[in-house]
DRENDRENKOL-846484 format. One record per residue: x, y, z of N, C-alpha, C in turn. Coordinates in steps of 0.1 Angstrom, whole numbers, padded with zeros to 4 digits, always signed. Layout:
% residues N
XYZXYZXYZ/...
***
This chain:
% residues 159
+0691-0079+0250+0679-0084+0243+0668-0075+0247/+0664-0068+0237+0648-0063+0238+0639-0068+0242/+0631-0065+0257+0624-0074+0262+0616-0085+0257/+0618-0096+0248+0624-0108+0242+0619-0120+0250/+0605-0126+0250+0607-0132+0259+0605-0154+0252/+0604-0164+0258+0608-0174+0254+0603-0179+0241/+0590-0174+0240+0584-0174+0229+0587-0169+0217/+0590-0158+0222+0596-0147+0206+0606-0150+0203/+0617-0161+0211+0630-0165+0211+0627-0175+0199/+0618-0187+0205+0618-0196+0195+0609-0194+0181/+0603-0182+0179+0602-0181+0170+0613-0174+0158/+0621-0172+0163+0632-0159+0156+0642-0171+0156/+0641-0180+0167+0650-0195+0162+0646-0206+0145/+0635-0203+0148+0627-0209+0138+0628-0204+0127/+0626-0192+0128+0622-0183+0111+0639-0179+0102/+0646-0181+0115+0661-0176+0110+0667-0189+0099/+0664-0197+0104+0667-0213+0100+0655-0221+0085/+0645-0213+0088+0634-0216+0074+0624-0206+0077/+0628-0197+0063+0615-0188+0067+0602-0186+0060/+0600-0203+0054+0592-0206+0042+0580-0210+0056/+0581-0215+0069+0571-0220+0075+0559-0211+0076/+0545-0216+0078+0533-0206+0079+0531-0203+0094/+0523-0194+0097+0524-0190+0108+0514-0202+0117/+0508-0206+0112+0502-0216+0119+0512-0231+0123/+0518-0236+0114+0537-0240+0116+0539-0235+0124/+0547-0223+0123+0555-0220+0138+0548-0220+0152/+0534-0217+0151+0525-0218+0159+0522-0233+0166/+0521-0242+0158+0523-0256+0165+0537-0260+0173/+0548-0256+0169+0563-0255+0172+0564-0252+0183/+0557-0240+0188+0562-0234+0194+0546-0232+0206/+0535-0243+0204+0527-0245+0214+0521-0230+0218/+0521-0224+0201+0509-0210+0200+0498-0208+0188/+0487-0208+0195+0478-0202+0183+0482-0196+0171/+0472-0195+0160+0476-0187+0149+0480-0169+0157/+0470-0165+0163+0471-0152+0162+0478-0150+0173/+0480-0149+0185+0491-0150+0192+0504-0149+0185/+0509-0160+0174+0522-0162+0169+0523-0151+0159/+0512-0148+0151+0509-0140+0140+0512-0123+0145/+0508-0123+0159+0508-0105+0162+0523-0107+0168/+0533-0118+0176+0542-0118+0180+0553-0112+0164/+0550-0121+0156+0561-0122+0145+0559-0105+0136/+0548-0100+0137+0542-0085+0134+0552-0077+0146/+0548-0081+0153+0560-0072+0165+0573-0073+0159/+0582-0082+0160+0595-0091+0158+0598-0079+0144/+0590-0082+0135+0591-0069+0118+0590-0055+0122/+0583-0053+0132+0577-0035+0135+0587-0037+0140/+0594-0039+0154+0608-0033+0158+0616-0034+0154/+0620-0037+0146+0632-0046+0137+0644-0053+0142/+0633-0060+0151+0645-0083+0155+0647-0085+0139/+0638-0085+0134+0636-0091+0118+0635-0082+0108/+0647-0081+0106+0647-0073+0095+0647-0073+0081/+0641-0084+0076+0637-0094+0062+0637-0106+0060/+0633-0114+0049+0632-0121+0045+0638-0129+0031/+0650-0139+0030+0654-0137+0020+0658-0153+0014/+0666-0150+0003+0661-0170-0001+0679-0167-0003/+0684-0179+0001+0697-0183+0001+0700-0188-0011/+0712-0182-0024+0715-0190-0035+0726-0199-0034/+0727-0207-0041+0737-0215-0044+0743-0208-0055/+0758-0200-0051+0765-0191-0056+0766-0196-0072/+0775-0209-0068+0778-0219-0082+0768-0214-0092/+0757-0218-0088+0746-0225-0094+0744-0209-0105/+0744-0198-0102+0740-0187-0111+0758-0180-0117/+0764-0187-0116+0780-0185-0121+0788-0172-0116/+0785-0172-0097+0794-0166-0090+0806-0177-0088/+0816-0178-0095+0828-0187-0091+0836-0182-0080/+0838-0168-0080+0848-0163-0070+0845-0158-0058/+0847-0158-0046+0841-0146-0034+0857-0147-0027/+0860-0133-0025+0872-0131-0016+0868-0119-0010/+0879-0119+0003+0878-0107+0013+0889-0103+0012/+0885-0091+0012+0899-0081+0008+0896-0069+0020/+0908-0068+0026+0915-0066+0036+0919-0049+0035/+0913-0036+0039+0918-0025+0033+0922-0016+0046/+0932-0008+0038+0936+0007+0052+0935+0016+0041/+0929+0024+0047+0927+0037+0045+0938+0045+0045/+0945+0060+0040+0958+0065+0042+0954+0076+0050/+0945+0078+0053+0939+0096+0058+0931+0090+0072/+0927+0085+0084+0924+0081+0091+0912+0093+0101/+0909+0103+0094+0898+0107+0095+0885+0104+0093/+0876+0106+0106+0863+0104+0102+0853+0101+0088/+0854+0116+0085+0853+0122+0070+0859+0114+0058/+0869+0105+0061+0878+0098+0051+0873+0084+0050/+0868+0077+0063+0866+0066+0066+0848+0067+0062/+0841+0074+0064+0826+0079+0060+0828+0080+0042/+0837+0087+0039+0834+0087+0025+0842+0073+0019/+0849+0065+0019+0853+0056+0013+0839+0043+0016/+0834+0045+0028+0822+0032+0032+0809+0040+0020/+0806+0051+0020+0799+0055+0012+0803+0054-0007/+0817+0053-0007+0817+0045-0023+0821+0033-0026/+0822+0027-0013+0823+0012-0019+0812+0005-0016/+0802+0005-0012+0793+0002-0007+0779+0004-0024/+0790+0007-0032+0780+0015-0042+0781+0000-0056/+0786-0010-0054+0792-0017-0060+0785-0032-0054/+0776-0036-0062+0770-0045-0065+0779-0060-0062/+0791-0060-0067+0800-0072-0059+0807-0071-0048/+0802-0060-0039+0804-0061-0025+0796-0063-0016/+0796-0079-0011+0785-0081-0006+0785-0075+0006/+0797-0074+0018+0796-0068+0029+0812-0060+0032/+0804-0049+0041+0819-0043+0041+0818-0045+0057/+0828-0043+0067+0827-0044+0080+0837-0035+0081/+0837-0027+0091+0847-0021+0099+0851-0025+0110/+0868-0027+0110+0878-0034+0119+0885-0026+0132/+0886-0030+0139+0903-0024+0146+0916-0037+0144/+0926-0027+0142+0936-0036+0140+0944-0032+0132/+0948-0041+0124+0957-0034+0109+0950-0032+0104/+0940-0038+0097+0932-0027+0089+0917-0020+0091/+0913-0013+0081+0900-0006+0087+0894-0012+0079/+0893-0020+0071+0876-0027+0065+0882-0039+0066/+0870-0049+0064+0872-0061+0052+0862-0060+0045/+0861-0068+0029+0850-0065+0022+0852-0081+0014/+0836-0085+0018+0836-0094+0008+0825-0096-0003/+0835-0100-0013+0836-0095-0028+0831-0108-0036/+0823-0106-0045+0816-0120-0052+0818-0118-0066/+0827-0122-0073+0828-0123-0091+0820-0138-0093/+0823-0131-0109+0820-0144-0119+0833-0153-0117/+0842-0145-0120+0857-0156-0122+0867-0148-0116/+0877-0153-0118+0894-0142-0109+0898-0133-0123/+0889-0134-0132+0892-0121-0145+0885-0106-0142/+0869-0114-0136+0863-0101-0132+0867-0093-0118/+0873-0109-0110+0879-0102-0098+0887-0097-0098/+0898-0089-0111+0910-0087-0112+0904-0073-0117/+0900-0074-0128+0891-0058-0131+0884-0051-0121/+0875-0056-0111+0870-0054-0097+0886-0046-0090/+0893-0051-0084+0903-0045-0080+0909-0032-0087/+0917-0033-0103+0921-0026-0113+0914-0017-0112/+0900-0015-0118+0893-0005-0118+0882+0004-0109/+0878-0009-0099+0873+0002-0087+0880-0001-0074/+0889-0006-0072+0892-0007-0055+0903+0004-0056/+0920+0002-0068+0928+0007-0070+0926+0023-0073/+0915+0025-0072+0909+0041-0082+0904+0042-0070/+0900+0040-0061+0890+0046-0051+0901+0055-0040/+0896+0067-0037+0905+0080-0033+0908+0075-0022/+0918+0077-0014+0925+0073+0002+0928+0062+0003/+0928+0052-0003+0925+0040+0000+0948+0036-0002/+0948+0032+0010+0968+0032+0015+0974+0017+0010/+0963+0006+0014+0965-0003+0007+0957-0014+0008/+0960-0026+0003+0946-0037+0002+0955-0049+0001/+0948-0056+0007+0948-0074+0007+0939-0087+0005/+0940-0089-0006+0931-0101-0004+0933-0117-0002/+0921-0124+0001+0924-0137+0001+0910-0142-0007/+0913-0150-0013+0905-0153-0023+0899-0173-0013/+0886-0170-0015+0880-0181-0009+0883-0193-0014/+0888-0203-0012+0890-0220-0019+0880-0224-0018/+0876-0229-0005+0868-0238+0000+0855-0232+0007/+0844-0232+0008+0836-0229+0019+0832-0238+0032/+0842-0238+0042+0834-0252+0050+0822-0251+0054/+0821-0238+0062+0805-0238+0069+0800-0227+0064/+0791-0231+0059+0781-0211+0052+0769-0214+0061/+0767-0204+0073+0756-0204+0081+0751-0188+0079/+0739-0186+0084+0735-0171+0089+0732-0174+0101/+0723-0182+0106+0715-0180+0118+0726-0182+0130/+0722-0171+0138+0724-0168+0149+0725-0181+0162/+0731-0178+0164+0725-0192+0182+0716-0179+0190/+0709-0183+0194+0696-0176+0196+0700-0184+0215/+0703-0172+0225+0709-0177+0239+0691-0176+0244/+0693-0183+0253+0678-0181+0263+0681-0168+0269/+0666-0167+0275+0663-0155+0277+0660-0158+0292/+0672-0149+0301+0670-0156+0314+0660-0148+0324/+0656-0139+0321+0645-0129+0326+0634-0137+0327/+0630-0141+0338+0615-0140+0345+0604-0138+0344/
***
């Protein structure tokens, strides 16, 4: 942790979890002035603890029915191979994240359609076309039990 101290903790606790509160809000919360809280959270954006600001959808609600993770290896295991595949799949608006693995495979990517028609064209036409790519697996989401972002935010045991 970036010297991080109890204060800046519970605000990055706070803003992660609703980041509609005013600074004067988090300021009472957290037993600080407006401007105090206001130059802390300016810090927290300048170094980037906080790297935006964003509003959570309810997938349903705008007619993303499908999100799966699909599971990929590469066939060429070069640097240069694994750089250029994260650079064109990354280019594709229904991939919401790609991660790089150790293990069996080198990505996972999750993928957000309208329905399993678009998620089938999604695969067909850009995953199966994409150069190196050795093979792929997916699992298509049923259920979502827990959809969280925020972090557990550990104390900060420094002095």
């Amino acid at each position: 942790m970036e010297n991080l101290d109890q204060k800046d903790l519970q605000i990055l606790d706070i803003l992660q979890r609703n980041s509609n509160y005013s600074v004067k809000e988090i300021g009472e919360k957290i037993a600080l002035s407006f401007t105090p809280t206001y130059e802390r959270i300016k810090n927290l954006e300048k170094n980037g603890t906080i790297e935006k600001y964003i509003a959570l959808l309810n997938r349903k609600k705008i007619g993303v029915e499908l999100v799966a993770y699909c599971n990929v290896t590469i066939r060429n295991q070069s640097k240069n191979s694994l750089d250029e595949f994260e650079k064109e799949i990354v280019q594709y608006d229904e991939v919401q994240e790609v991660i790089s693995l150790s293990g069996t495979y080198d990505f996972m990517l999750k993928i957000a359609t309208k329905n399993i028609d678009s998620y089938n064209n999604f695969i067909t036409s850009v995953l199966a076309n994409t150069p190196n790519i050795y093979q792929y697996h997916s699992s298509i989401v049923l259920n979502e039990i827990k959809r969280e972002t925020a972090y557990k935010i550990l104390e900060n045991k420094k002095k």
